[in-house]
C-alpha positions in Angstrom: 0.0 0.0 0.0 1.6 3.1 -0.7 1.7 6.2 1.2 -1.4 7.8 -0.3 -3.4 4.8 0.0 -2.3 4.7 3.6 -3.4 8.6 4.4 -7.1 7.8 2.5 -7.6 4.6 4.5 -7.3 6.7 7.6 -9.2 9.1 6.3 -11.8 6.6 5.7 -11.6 5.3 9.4 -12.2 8.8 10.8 -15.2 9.0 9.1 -16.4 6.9 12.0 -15.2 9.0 15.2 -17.6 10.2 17.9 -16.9 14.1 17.2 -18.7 15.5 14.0 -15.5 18.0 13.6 -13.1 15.1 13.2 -16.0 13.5 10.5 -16.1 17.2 8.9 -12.3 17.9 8.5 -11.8 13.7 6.9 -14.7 14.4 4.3 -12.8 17.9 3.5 -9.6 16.2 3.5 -11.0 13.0 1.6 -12.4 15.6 -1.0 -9.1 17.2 -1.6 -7.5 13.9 -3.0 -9.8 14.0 -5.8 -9.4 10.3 -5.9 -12.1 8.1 -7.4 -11.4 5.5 -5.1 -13.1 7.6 -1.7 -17.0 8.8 -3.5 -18.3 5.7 -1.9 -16.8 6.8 1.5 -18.5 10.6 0.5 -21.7 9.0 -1.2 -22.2 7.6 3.1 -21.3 10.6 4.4 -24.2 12.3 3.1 -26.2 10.4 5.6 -24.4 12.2 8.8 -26.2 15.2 9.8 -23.4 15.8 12.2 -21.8 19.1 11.8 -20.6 20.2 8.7 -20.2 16.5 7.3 -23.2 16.5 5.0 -21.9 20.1 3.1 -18.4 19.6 3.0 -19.8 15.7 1.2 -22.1 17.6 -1.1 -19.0 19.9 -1.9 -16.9 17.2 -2.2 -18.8 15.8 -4.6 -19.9 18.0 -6.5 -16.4 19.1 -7.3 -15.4 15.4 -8.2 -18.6 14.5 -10.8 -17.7 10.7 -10.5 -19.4 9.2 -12.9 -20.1 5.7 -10.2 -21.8 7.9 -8.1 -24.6 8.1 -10.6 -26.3 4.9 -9.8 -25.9 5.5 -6.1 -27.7 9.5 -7.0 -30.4 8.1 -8.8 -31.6 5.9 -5.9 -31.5 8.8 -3.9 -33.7 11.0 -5.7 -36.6 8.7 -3.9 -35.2 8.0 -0.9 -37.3 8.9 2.6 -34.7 11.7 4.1 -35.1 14.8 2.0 -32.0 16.2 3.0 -30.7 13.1 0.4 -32.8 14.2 -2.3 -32.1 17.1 -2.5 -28.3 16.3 -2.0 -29.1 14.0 -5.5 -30.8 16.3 -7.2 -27.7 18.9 -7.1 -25.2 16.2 -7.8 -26.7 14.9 -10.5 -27.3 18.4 -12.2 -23.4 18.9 -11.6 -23.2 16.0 -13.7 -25.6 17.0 -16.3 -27.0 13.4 -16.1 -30.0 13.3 -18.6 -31.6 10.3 -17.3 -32.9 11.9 -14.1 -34.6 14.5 -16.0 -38.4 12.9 -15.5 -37.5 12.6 -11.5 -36.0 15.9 -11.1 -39.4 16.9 -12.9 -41.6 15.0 -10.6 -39.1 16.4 -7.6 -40.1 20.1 -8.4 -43.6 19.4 -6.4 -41.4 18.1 -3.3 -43.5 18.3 -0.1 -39.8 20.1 1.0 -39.8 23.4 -0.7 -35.6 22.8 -0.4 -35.7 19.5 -2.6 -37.7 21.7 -5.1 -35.5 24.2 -5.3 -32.5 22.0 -6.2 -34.5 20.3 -8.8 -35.1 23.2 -10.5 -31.8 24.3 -10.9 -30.3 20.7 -11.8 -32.8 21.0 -14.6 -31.2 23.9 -15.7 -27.7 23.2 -15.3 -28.9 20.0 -17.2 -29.9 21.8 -20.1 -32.6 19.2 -21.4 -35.9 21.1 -22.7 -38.2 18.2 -21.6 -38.7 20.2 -18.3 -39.6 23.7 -19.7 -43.4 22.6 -19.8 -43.3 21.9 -16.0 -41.0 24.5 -15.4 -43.6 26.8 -16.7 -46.5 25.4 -14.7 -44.2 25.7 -11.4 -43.8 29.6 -12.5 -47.5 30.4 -13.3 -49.1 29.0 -10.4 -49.8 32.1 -7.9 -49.0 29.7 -5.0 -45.5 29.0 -5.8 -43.2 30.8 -3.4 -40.7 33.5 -4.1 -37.6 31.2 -4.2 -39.0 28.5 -6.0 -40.2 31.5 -8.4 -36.5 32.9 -8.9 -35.0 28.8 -9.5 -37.7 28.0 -12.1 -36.5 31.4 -14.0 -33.2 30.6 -13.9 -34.0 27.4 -14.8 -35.8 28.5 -17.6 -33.2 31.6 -18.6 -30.9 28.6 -19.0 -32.9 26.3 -21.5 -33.3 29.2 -23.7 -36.6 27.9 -24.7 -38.5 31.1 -26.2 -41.8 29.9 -25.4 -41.4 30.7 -21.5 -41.1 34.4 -22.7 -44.7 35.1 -21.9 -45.0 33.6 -18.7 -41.9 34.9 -17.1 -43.5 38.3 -18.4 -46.6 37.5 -16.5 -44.4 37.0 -13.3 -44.1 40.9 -13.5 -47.5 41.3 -12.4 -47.3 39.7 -8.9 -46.9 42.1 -6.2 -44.4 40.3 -2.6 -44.5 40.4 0.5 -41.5 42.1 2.5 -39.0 38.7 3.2 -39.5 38.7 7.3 -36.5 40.4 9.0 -34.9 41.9 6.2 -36.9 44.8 5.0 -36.9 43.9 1.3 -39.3 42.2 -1.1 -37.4 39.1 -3.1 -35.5 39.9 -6.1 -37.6 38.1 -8.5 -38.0 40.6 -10.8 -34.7 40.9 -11.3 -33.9 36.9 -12.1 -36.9 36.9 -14.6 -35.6 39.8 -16.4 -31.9 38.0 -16.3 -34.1 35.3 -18.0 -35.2 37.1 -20.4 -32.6 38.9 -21.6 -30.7 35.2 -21.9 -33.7 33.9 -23.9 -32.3 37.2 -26.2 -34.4 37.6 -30.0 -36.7 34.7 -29.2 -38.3 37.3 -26.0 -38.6 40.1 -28.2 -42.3 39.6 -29.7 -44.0 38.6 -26.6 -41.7 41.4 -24.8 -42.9 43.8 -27.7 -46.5 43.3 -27.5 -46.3 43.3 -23.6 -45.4 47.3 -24.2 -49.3 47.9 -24.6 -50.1 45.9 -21.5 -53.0 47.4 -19.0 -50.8 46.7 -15.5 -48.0 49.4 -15.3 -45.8 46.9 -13.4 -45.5 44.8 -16.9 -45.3 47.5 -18.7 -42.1 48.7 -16.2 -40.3 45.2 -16.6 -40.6 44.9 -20.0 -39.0 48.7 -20.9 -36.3 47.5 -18.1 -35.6 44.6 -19.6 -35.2 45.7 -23.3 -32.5 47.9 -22.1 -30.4 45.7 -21.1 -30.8 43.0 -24.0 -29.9 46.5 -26.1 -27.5 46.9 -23.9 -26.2 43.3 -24.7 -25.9 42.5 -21.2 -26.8 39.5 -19.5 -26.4 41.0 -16.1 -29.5 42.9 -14.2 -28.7 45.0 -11.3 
């Protein structure tokens, strides 16, 4: 066994001590060898909610993309602890892993609003078009919170599908509650007209004919957001 086999074995071990900060620092050292050999070991650290074990895994593995750790992910996407979904669900979209499209899609209605989240943006990062339907749906509905609002733009920003044009415009029309304790309404506008401007030419008739819309607020987003695809910029402040 050589010496680097030796320091990943004992890595490995300390993954089983009784203090959470010894388990944090061997999955943060275990992810620095960026050795195939120890996403198993990472893959069953997910399960410890100990400290920061579960992140630093997540991290770990998400820098790595192992392609073996797809089966493993997969499984995951339907297992009982959500915090595993949605670990699966943002692995797998760091691998851009096509097959778990249709669950990612079926994991945007998550009873855990977090699980949803990740699914959304695994299915953008994904880049398949499959989910801008559902996507769509998640963004229309009036009871789909503020968060899950700005992921499904992104999302959507990111397929470049032009057909979402028109119901990220409609998104300008909803009016937000202050966020508790931070004196500010979410920045949704700003990620739909991001989304937008990505979609770029394909916005521009639905965007053009929004000009003429009765509610001012539309009327406001659009105007804002041809400026900055004039501007050729993707970025909204």
């Amino acid at each position: 066994m050589t010496n680097q086999q030796d320091i990943v074995q004992a890595l490995i071990t300390s993954l089983h001590d009784d203090n959470h900060m010894v388990r944090s620092a061997a999955v943060r050292a275990l992810g620095r060898t960026a050795d195939p050999a120890v996403t198993p070991a990472l893959l069953e650290a997910l399960h410890d909610k100990g400290g920061l074990v579960y992140d630093f895994a997540l991290h770990a593995l998400g820098e790595m993309k192992d392609p073996q750790a797809v089966s493993t992910l997969m499984n995951m996407l339907s297992d009982p602890d959500a915090d595993l979904r949605r670990a699966a669900a943002t692995l797998l979209g760091k691998q851009k892993h096509a097959d778990a499209v249709p669950a990612l899609i079926t994991l945007l209605n998550d009873e855990v609003l977090a699980v949803g989240h990740a699914a959304a943006e695994a299915l953008g990062d994904i880049g398949d078009r499959q989910a801008v339907p559902a996507l769509l749906t998640i963004l229309a509905s009036p009871h789909t919170d503020w968060a899950m609002c700005i992921n499904a733009a992104q999302a959507l920003g990111k397929l470049g599908d032009a057909q979402a044009a028109s119901t990220l415009i409609n998104v300008f029309r909803r009016r937000w509650d202050v966020i508790p304790g931070m004196n500010t309404t979410p920045p949704v506008r700003k990620h739909v007209m991001e989304a937008l401007v990505k979609l770029g030419e394909g916005a521009l008739p639905d965007l053009l004919t929004a000009l003429t819309d009765t509610d001012v607020k539309v009327r406001h987003g659009v105007v804002e957001t041809l400026g900055h695809l004039a501007g050729g910029s993707e970025a909204v402040s």
